[in-house]
PDB file of N, CA, C and O in Angstrom:
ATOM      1  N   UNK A   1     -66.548-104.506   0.438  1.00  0.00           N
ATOM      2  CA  UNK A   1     -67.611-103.740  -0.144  1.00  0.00           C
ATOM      3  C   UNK A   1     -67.331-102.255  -0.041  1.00  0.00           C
ATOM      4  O   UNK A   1     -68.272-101.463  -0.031  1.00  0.00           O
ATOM      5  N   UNK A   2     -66.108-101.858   0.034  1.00  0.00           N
ATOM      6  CA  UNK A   2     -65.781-100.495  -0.218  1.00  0.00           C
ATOM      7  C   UNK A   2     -66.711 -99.624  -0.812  1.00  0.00           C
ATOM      8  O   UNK A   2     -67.026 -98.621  -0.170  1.00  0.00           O
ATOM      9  N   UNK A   3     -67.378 -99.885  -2.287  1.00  0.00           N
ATOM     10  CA  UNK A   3     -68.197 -98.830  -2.545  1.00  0.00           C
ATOM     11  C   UNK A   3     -69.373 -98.249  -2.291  1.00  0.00           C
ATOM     12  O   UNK A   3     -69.873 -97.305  -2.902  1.00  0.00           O
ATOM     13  N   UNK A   4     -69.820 -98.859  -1.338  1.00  0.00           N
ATOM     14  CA  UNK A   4     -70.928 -98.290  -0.468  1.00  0.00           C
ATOM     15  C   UNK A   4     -71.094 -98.053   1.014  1.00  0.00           C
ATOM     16  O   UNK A   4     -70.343 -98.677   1.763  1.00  0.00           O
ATOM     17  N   UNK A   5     -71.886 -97.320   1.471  1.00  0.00           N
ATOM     18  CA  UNK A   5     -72.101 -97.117   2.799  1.00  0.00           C
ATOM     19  C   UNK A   5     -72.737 -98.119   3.280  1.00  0.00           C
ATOM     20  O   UNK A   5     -73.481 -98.762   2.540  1.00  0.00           O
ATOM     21  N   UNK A   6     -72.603 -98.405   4.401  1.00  0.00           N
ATOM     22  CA  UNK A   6     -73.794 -99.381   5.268  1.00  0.00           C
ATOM     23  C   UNK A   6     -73.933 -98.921   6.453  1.00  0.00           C
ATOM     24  O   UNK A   6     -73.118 -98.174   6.994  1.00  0.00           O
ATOM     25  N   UNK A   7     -75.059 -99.361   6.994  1.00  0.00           N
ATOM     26  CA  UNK A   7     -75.085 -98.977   8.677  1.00  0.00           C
ATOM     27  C   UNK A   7     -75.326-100.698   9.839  1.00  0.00           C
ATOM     28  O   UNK A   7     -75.221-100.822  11.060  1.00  0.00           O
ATOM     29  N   UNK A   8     -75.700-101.844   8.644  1.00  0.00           N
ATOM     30  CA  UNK A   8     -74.998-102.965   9.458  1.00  0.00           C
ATOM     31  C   UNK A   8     -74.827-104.428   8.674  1.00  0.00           C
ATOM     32  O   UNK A   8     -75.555-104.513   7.685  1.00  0.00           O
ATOM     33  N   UNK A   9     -74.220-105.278   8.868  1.00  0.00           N
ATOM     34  CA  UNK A   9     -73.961-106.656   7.852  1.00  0.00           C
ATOM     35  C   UNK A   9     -74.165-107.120   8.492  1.00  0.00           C
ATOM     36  O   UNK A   9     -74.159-106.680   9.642  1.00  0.00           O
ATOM     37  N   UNK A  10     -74.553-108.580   8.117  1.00  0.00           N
ATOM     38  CA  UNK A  10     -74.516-109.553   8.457  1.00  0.00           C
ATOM     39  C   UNK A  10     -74.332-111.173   7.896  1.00  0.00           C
ATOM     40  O   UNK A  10     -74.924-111.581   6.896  1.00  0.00           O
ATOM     41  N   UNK A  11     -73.552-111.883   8.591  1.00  0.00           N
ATOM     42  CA  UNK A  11     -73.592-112.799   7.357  1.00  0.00           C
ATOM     43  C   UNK A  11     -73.766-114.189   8.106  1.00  0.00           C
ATOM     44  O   UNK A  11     -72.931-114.373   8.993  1.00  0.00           O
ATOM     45  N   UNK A  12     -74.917-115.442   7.867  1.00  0.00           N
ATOM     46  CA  UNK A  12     -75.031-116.022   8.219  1.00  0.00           C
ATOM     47  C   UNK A  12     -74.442-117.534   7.462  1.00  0.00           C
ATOM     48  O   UNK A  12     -74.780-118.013   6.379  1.00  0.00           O
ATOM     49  N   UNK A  13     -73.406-118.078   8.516  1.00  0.00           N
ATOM     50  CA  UNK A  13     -73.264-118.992   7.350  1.00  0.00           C
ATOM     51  C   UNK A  13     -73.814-120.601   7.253  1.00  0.00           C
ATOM     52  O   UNK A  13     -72.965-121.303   7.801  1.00  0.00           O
ATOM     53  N   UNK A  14     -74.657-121.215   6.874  1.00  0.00           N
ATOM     54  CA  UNK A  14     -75.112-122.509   6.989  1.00  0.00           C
ATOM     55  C   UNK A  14     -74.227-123.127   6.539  1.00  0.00           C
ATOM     56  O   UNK A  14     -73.529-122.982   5.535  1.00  0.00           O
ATOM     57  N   UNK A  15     -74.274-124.058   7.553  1.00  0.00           N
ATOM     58  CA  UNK A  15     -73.403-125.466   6.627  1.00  0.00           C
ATOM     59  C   UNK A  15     -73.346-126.283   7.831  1.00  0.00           C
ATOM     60  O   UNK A  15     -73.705-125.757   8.884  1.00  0.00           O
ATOM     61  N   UNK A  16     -72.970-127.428   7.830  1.00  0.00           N
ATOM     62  CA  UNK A  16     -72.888-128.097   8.672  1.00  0.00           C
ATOM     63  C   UNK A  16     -71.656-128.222   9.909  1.00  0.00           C
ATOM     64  O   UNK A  16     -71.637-128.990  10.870  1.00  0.00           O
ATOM     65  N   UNK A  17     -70.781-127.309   9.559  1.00  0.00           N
ATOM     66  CA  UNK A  17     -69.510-127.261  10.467  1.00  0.00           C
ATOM     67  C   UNK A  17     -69.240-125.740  11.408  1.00  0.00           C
ATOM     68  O   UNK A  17     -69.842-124.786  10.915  1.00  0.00           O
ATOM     69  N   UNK A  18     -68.564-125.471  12.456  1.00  0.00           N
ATOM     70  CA  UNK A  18     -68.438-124.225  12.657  1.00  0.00           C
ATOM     71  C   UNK A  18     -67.354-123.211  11.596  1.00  0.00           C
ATOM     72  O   UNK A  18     -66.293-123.426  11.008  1.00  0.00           O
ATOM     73  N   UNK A  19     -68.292-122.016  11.741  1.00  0.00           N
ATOM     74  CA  UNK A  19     -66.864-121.197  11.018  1.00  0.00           C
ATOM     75  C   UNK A  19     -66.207-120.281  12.174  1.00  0.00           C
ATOM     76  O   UNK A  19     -66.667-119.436  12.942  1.00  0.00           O
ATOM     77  N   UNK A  20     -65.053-120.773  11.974  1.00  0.00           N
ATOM     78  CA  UNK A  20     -64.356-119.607  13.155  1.00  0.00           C
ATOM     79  C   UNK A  20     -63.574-118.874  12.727  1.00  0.00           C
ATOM     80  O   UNK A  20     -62.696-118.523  13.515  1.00  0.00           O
ATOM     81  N   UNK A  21     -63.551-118.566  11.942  1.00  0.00           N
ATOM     82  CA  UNK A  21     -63.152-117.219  11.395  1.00  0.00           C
ATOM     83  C   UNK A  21     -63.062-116.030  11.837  1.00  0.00           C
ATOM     84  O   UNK A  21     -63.909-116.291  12.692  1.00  0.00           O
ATOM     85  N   UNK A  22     -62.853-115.109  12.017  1.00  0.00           N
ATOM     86  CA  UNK A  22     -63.647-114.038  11.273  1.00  0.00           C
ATOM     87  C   UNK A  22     -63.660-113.748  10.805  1.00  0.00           C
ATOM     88  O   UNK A  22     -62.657-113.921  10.112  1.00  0.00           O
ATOM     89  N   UNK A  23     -64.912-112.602  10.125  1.00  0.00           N
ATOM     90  CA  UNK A  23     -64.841-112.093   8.731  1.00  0.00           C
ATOM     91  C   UNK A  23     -65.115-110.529   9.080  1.00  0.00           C
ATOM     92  O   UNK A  23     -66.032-110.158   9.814  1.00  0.00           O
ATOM     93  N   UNK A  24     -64.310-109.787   8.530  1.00  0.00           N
ATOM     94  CA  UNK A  24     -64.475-108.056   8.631  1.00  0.00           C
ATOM     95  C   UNK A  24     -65.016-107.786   7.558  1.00  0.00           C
ATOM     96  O   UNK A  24     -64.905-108.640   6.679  1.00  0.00           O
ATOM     97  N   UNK A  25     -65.705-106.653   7.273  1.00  0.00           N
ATOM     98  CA  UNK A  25     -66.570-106.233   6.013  1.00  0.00           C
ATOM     99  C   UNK A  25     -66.096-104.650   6.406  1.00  0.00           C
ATOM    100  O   UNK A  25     -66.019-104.440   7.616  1.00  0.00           O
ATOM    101  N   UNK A  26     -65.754-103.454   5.457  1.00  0.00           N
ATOM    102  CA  UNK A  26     -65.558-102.162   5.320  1.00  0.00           C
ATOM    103  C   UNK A  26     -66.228-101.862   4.428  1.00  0.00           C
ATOM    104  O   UNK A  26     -66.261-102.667   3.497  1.00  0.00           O
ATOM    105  N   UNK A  27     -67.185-100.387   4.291  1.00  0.00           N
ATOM    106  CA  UNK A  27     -67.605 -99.779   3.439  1.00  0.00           C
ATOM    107  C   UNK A  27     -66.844 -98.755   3.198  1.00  0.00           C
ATOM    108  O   UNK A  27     -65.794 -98.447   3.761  1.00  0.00           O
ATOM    109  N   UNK A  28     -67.623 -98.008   1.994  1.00  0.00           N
ATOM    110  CA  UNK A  28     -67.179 -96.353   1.332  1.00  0.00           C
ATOM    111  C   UNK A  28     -66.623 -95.371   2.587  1.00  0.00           C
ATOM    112  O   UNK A  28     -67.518 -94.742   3.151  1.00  0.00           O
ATOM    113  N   UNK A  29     -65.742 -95.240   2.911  1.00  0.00           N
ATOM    114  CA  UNK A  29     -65.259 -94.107   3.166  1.00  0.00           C
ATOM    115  C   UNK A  29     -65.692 -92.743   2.715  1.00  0.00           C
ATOM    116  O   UNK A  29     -65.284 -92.312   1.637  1.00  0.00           O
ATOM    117  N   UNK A  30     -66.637 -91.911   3.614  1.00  0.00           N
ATOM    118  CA  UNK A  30     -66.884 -90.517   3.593  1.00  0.00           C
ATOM    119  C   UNK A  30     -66.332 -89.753   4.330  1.00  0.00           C
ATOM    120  O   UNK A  30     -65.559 -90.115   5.217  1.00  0.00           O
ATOM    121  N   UNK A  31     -66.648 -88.539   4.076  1.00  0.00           N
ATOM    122  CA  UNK A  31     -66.641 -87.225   5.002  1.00  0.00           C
ATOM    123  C   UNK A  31     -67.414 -86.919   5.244  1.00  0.00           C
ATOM    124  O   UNK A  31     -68.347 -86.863   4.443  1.00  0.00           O
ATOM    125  N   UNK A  32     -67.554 -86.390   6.930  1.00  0.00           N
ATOM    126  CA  UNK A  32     -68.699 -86.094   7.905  1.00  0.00           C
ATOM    127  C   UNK A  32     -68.212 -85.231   8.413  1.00  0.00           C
ATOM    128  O   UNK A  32     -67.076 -85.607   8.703  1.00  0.00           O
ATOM    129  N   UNK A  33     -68.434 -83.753   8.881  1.00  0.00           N
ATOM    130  CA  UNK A  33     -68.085 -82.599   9.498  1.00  0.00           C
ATOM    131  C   UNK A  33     -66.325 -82.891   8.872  1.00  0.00           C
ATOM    132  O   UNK A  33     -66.088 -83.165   7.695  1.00  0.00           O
ATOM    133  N   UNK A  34     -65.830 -82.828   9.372  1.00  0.00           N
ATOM    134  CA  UNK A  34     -64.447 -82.370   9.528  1.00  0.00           C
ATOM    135  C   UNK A  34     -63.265 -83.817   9.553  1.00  0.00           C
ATOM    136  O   UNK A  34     -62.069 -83.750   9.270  1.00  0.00           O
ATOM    137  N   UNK A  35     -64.265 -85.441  10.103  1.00  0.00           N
ATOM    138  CA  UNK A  35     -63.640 -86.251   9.923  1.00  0.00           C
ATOM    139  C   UNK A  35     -63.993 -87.122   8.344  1.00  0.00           C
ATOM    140  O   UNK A  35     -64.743 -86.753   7.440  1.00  0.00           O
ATOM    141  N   UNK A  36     -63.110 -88.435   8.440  1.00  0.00           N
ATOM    142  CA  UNK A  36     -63.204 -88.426   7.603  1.00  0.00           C
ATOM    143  C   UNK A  36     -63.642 -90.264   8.053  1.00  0.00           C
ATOM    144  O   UNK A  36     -62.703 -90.971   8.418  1.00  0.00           O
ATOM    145  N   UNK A  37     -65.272 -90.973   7.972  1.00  0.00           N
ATOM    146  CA  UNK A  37     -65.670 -92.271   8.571  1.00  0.00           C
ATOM    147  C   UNK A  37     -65.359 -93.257   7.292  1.00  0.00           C
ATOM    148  O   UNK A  37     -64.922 -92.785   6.242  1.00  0.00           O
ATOM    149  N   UNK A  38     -65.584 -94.481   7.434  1.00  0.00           N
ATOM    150  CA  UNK A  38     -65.418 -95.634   7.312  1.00  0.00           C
ATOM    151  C   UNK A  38     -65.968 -96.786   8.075  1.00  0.00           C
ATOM    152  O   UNK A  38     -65.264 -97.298   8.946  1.00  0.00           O
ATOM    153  N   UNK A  39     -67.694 -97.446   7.719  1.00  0.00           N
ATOM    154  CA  UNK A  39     -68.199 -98.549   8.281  1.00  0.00           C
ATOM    155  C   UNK A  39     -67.254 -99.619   8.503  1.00  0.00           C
ATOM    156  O   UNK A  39     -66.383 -99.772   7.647  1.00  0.00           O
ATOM    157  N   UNK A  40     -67.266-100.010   9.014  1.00  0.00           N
ATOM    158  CA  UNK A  40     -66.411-101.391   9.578  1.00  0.00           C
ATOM    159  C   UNK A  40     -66.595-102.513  10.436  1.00  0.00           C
ATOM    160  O   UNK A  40     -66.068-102.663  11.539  1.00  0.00           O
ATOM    161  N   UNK A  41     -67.366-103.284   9.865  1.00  0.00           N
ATOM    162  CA  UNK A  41     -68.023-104.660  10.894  1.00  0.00           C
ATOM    163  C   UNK A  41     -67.421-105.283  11.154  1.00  0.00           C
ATOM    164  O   UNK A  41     -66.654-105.345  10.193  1.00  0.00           O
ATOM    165  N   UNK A  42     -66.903-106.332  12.283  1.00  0.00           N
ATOM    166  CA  UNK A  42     -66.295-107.818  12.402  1.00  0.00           C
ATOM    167  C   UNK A  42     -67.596-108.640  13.223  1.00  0.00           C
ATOM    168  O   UNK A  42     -68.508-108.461  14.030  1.00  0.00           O
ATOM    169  N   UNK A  43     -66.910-109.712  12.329  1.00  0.00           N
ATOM    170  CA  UNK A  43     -68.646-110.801  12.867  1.00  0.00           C
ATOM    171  C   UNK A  43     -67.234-112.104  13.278  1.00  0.00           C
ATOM    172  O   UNK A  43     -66.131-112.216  12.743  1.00  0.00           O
ATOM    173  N   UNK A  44     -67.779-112.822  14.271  1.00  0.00           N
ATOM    174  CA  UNK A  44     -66.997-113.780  15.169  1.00  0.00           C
ATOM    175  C   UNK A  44     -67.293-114.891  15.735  1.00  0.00           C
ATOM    176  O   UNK A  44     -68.340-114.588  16.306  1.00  0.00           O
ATOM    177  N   UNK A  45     -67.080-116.055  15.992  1.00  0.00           N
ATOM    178  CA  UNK A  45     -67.896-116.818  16.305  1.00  0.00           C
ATOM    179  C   UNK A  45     -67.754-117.004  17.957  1.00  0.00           C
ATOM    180  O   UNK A  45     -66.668-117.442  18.336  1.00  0.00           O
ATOM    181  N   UNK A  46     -68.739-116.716  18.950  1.00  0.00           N
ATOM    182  CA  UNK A  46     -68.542-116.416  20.369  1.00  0.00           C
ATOM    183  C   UNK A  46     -67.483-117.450  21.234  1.00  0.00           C
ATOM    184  O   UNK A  46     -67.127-117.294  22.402  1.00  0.00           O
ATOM    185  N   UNK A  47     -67.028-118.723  20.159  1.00  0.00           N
ATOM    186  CA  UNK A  47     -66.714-119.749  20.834  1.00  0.00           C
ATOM    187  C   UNK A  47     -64.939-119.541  20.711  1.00  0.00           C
ATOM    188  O   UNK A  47     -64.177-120.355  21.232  1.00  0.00           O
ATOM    189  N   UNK A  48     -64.530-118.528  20.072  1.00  0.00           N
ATOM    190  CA  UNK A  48     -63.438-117.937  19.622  1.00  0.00           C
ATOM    191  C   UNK A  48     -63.081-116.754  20.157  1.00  0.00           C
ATOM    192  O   UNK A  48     -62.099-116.724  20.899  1.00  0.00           O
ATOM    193  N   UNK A  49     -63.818-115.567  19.874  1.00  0.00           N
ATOM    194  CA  UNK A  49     -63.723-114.204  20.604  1.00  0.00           C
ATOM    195  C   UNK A  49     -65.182-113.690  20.868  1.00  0.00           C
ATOM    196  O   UNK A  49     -66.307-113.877  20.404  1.00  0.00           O
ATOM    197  N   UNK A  50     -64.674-113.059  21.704  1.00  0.00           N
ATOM    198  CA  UNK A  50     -66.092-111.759  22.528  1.00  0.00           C
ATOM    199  C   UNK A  50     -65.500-110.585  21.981  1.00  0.00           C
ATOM    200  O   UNK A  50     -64.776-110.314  21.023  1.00  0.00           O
ATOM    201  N   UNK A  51     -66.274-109.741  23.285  1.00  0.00           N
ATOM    202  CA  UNK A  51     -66.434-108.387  23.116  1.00  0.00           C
ATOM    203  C   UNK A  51     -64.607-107.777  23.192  1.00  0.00           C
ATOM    204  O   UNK A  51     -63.993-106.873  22.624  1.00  0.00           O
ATOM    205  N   UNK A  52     -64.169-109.061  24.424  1.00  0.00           N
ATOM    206  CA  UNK A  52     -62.708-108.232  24.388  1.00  0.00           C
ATOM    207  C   UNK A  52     -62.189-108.296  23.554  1.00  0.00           C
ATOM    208  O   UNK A  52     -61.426-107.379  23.249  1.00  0.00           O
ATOM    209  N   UNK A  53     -62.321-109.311  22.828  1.00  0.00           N
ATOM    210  CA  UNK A  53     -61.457-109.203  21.529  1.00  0.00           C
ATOM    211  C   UNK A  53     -61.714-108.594  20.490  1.00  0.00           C
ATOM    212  O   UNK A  53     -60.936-108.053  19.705  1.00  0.00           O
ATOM    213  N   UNK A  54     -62.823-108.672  20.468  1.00  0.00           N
ATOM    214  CA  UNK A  54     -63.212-107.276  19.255  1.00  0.00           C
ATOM    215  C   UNK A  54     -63.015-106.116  19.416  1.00  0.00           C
ATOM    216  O   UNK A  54     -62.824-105.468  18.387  1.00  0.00           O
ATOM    217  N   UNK A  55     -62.975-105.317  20.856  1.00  0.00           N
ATOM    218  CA  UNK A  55     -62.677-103.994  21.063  1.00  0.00           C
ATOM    219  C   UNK A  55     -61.050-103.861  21.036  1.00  0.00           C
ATOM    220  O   UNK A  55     -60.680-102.690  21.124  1.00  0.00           O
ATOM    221  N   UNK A  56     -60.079-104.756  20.939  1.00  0.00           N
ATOM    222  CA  UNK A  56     -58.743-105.088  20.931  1.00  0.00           C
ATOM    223  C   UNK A  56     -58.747-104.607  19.423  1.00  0.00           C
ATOM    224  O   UNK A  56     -58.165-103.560  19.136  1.00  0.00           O
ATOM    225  N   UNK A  57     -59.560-105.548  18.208  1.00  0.00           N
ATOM    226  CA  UNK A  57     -59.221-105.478  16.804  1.00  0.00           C
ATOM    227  C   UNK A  57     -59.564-104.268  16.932  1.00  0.00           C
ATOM    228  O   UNK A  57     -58.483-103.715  16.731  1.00  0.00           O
ATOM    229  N   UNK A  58     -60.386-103.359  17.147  1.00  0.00           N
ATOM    230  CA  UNK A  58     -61.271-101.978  16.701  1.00  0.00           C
ATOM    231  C   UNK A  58     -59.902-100.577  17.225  1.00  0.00           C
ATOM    232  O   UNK A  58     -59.354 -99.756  16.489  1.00  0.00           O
ATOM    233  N   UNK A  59     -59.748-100.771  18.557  1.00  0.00           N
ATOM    234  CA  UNK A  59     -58.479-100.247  18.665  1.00  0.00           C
ATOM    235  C   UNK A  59     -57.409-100.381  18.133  1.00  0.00           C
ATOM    236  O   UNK A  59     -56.741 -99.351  18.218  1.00  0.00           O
ATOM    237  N   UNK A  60     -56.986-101.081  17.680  1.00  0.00           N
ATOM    238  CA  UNK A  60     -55.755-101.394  16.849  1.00  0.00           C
ATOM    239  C   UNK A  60     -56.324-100.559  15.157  1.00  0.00           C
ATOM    240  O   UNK A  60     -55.500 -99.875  14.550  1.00  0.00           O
ATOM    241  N   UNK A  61     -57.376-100.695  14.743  1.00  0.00           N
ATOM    242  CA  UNK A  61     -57.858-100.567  13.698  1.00  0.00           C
ATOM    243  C   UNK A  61     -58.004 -98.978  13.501  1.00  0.00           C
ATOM    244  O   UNK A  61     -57.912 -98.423  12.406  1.00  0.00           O
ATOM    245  N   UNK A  62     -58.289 -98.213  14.946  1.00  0.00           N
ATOM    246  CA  UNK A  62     -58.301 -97.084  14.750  1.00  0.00           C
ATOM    247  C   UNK A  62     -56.698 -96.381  15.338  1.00  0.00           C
ATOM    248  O   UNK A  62     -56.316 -95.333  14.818  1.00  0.00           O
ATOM    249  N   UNK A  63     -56.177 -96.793  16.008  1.00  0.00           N
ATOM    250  CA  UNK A  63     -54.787 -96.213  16.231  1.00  0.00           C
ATOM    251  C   UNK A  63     -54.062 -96.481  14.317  1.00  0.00           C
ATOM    252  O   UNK A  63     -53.386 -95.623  13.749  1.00  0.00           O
ATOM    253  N   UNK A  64     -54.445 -97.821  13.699  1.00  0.00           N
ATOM    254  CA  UNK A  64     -53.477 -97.318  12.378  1.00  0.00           C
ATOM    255  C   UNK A  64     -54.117 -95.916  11.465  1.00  0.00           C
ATOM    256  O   UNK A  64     -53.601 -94.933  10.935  1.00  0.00           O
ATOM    257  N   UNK A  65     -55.792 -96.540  11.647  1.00  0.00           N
ATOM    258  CA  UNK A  65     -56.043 -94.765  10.883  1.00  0.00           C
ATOM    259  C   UNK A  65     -55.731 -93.452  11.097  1.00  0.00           C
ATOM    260  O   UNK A  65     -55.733 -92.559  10.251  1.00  0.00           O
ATOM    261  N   UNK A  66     -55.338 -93.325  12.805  1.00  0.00           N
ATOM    262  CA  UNK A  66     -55.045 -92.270  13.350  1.00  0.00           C
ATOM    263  C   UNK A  66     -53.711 -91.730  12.953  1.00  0.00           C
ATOM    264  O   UNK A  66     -53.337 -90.558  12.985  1.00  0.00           O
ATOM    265  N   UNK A  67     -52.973 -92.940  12.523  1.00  0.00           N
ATOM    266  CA  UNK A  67     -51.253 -92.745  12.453  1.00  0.00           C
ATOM    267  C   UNK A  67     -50.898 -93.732  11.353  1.00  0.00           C
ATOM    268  O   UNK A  67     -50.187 -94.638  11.788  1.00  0.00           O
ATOM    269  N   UNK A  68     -51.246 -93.851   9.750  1.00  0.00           N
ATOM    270  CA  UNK A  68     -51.374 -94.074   8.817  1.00  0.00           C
ATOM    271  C   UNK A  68     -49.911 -94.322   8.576  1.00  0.00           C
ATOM    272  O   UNK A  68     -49.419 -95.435   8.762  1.00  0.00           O
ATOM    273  N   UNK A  69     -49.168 -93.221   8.136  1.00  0.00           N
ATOM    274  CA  UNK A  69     -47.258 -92.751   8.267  1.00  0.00           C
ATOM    275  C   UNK A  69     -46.721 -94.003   8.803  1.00  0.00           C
ATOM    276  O   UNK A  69     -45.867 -94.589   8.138  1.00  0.00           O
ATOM    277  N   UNK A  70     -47.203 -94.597  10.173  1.00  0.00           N
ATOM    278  CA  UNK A  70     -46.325 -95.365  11.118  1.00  0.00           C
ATOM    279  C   UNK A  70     -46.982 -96.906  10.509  1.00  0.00           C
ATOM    280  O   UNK A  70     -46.480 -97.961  10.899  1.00  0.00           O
ATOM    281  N   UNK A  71     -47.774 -96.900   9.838  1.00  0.00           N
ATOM    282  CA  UNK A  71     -47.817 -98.206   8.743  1.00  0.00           C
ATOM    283  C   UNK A  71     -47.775 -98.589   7.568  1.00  0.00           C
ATOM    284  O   UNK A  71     -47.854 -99.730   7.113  1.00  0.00           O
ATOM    285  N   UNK A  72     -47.654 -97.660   7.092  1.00  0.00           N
ATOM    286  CA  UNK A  72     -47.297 -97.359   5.103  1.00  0.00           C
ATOM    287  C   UNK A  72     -46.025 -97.564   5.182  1.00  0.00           C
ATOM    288  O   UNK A  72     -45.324 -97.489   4.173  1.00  0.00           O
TER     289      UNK A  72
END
């Protein structure tokens, strides 16, 4: 969903089986003072990853924005 901003998603999925997935969602990329943000959710199923693992994806996610060059 790139072309818009958000401030949170969510996505619930019914069905009769687990989803273990995950699923990341990104919005519009703006400029705010001097940086430059990007919303970015990951939704998970607890029976798969927690918090450590999500703060693992989020770091990784911001070291490539930080250093773009070293993954292009």
């Amino acid at each position: 969903m790139p072309w818009f901003n958000y401030t949170s998603f969510n996505v619930n999925n019914e069905g009769s089986s687990f989803f273990l997935f995950p699923m990341v969602t990104w919005g519009k990329f703006f400029k705010e003072g001097n940086k430059i943000v990007m919303p970015v959710t990951i939704q998970v199923h607890h029976a798969v990853a927690d918090g450590y693992h999500c703060s693992l994806f989020f770091s990784d996610v911001q070291e490539i924005s930080s250093n773009p060059e070293l993954y292009l």
